[in-house]
N, C-alpha and C positions, 0 to 999 in steps of 0.2 A: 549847291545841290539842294535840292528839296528834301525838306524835313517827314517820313511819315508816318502816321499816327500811329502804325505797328507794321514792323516789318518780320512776318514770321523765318522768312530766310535767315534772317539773322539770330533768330531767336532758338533755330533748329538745327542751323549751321555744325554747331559745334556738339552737336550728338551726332553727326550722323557715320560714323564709324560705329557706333553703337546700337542705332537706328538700323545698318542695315544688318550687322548681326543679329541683329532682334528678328528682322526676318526673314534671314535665313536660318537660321533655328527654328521659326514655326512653322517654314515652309518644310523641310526637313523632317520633321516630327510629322506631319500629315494629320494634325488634328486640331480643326478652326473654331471649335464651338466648345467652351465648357470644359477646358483641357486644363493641363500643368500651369501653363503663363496665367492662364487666370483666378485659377488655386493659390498662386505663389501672389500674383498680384492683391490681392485680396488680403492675403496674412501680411503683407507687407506695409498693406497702403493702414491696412487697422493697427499696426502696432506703431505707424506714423503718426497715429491720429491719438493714439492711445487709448484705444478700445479694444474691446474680445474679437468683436466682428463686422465685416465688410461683405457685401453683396455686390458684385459688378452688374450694372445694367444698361440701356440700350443709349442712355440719353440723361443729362440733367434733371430735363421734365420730366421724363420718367421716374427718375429716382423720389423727385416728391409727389408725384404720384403715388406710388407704392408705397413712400412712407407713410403719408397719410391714410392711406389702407390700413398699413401694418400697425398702426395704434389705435384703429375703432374707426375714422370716420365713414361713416355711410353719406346714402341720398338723403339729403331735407336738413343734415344737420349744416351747422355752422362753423366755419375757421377767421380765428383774429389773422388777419396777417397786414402790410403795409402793402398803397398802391405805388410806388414812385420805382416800383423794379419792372418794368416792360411787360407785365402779365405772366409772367412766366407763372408765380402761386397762383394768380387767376384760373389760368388755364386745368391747371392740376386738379384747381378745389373743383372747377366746374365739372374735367372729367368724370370725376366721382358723383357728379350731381349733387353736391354741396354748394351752401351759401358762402361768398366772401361778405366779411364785415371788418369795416377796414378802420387801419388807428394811425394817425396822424404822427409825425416823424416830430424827431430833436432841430433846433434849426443849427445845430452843429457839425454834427456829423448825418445828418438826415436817416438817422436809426429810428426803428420802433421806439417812441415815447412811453415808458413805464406808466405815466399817470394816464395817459391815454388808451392806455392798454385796461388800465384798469376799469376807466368809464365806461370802456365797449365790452366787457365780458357778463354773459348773461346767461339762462342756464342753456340755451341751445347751441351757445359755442361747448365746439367736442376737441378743440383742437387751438394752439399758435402755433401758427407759423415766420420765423421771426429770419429776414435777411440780415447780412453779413454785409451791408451794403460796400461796392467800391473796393473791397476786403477789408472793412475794418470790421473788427467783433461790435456788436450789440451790447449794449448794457446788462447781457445776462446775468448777474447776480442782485440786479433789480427786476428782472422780467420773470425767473424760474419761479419766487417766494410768493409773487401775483398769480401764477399759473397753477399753483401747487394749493395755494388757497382754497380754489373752486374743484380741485379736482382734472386740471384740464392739462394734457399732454404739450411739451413743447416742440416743434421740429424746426429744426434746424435749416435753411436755404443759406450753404457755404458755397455756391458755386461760384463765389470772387475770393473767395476767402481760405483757398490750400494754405496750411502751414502759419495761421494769425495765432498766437498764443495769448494767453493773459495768465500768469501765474505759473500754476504746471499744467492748464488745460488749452487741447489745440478748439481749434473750430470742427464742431463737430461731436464732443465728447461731452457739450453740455447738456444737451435734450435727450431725449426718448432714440431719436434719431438724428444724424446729420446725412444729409444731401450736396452731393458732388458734381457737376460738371466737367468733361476733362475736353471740351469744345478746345481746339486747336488754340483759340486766345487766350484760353485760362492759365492761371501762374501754371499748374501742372495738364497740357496739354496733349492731346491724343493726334495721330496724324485725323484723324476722321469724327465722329459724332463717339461720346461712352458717358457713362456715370456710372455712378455708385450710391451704397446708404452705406450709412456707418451706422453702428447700435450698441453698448452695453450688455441688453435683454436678448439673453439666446429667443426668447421667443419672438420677439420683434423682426431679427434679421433672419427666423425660418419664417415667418411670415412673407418676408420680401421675396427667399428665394425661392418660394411657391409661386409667389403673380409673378415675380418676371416669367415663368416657364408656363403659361398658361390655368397658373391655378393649382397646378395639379400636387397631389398627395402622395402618389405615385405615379410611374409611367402610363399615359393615356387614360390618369382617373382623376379628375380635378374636384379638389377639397375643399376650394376654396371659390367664392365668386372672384368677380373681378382684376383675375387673372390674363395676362397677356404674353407675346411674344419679344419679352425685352432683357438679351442678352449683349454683356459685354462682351465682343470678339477675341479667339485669342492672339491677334494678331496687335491690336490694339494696347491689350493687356501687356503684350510684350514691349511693346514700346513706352506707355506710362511705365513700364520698371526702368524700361534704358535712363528713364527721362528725373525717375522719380528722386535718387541722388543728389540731385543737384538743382534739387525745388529750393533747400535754404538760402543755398547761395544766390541762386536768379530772384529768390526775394529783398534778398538785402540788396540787390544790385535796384528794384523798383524804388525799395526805400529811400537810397542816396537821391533820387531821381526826383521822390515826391519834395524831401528835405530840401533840395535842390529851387523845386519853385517855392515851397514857403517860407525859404529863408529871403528868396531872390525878389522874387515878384513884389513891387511895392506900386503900383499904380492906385489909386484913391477908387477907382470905378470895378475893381478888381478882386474879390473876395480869394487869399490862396487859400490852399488847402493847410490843415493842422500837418505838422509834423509826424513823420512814421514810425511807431513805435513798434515794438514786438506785436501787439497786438492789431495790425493792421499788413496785409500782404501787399500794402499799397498793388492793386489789380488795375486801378485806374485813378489819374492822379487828376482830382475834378474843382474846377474851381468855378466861381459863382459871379455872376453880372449881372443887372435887372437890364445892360443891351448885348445880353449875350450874342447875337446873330449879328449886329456890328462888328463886335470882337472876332469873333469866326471868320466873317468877313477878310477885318485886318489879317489874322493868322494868314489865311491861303493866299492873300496878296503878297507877303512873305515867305509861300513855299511851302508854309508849316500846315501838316495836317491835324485836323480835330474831329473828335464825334460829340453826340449831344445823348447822355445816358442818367434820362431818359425823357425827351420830349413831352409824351403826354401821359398821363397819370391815368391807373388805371380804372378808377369811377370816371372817370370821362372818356373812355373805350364802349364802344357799343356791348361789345362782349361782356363786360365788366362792371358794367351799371347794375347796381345792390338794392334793393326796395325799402331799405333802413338803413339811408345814407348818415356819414356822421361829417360837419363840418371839417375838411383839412386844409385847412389857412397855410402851414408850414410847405407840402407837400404842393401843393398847386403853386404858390412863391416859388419854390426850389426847380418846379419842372420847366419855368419859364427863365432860367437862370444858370443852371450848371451847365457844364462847357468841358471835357475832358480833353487833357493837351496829350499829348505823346509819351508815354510811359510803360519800357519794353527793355530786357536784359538786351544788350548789343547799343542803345542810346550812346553817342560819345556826349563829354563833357561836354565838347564844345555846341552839341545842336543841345543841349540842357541849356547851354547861358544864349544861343540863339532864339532859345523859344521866350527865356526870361524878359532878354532883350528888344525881342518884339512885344513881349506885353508891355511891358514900362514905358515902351514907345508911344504907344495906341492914344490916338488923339479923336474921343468918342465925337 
């Protein structure tokens, strides 16, 4: 049987007793916007995270949207952040009419580069924005002491990264703000589109829960600019609760999965991934080839699905092109090279040692 690269049936299967109580209780209550499930969602999902507070909002991108609102940035200024994530922070810093200025990854875990971070911070950066790539955490306790030097806010992009710990801090509790995705793929997945911010600073997360609602200060008086229409549903909200129980679990079950190919995988043409620690929500288990599209190839000849996360880097996006480019050697190597295999709670052992088994196979 064919192997695929996520199968959400399987991954939703086993909530849905839970799933449909979830709406038939919001259905029953008769109130979809801004209600109980999303109040409880909220205290819930913050004290997962180990923070004061949590905002529900419409969308991921949203959420770093609004973050980057909610700690000063405006139009003209500047945000550090990395390109090798699909534009997603592009998109956010440009909504706000902000400049991206981009810093070159680790060639390990393809994280924000601390030293890199450092060359590119200048006084018109007002902001890092720092990915959790694949779900692993960031070097955050090298990236905060760089940030905090100049003055400059860090936020957080956790949307692979539900439940990564390092220490006693999850993803999300290091910055000013952390940013959520709860997109149907994510370790903590919504049936439909949601996010959230996480925050520390009561004044940060009234910040957020002003733009999501159009700005406003009060009803139909808006306080703030660059406010919008972006609410978590409560239908939703009820559902990341069904689901949110048993984010630990369905992480360790990714982790055996990543462990799985970097103990197995031994092909010479074949870069596996590092081992998953607490600190990585293994979200996607990616590993590295200079003939990745051969490999890919092999896979589906096989059966086995894969995606490519993320093809093209975002200085080489029309969108995305910055006027004070900085060389990224690491980043541009790695977009032409990673290869994500299949890594989903529901995986059986046996399509883990098939997938291993057709790598080791592969005759480039």
């Amino acid at each position: 049987m064919p192997i695929p690269f996520n199968d959400l049936r399987r991954v939703t299967g086993p909530h849905a007793t839970a799933l449909s109580a979830a709406f038939a209780r919001v259905l029953e209550r008769g109130v979809f916007v801004l209600g109980e499930e999303v109040a409880n969602f909220e205290r819930e999902f913050a004290a997962y995270c180990g923070v004061p507070h949590c905002a529900g909002v419409a969308s991921g991108s949203d959420a770093i949207e609004l973050a980057l609102r909610a700690v000063g940035v405006a139009a003209g200024d500047e945000v550090a952040t990395v390109a090798n994530a699909a534009m997603y922070s592009t998109l956010a810093i440009r909504a706000i009419g902000a400049l991206p200025r981009y810093v070159d990854v680790d060639d390990t875990d393809l994280l924000m580069s601390p030293p890199a971070l450092a060359a590119r911070l200048r006084p018109a950066v007002r902001a890092v924005l720092v990915t959790h790539l694949y779900g692993r955490l960031a070097p955050m306790e090298d990236i905060l002491p760089i940030a905090a030097a100049r003055g400059v806010p860090v936020v957080e992009d956790c949307a692979q990264a539900h439940g990564a710990t390092r220490a006693t801090l999850r993803a999300g509790a290091y910055g000013a703000a952390g940013c959520f995705s709860f997109y149907p793929t994510k370790n903590l997945g919504a049936l439909g589109d949601g996010g959230a911010v996480v925050a520390r600073d009561a004044a940060v997360d009234a910040r957020v829960r002003s733009l999501r609602q159009y700005g406003w200060a009060a009803k139909y008086h808006v306080g703030q600019a660059g406010g919008r229409n972006s609410r978590l549903d409560e239908l939703q909200a009820a559902f990341l609760r069904a689901r949110l129980e048993s984010l630990d679990a369905e992480n360790a079950q990714r982790r055996a999965i990543v462990d799985a190919y970097a103990e197995g995988i031994s092909h010479p043409a074949i870069r596996p991934p590092r081992r998953a620690g607490a600190d990585c929500a293994a979200h996607l288990a990616v590993v590295r080839s200079p003939q990745r599209d051969a490999l890919r190839r092999h896979l589906a000849e096989h059966g086995i699905g894969s995606e490519v996360h993320f093809p093209v880097p975002d200085h080489r996006q029309p969108g995305g092109a910055e006027a004070d480019p900085a060389p990224l050697p690491v980043t541009e190597r790695a977009c032409g090279e990673v290869l994500s295999l299949p890594c989903f709670p529901g995986l059986t052992d046996d399509e883990v040692a098939a997938v291993v088994s057709a790598c080791n196979g592969w005759t480039p």
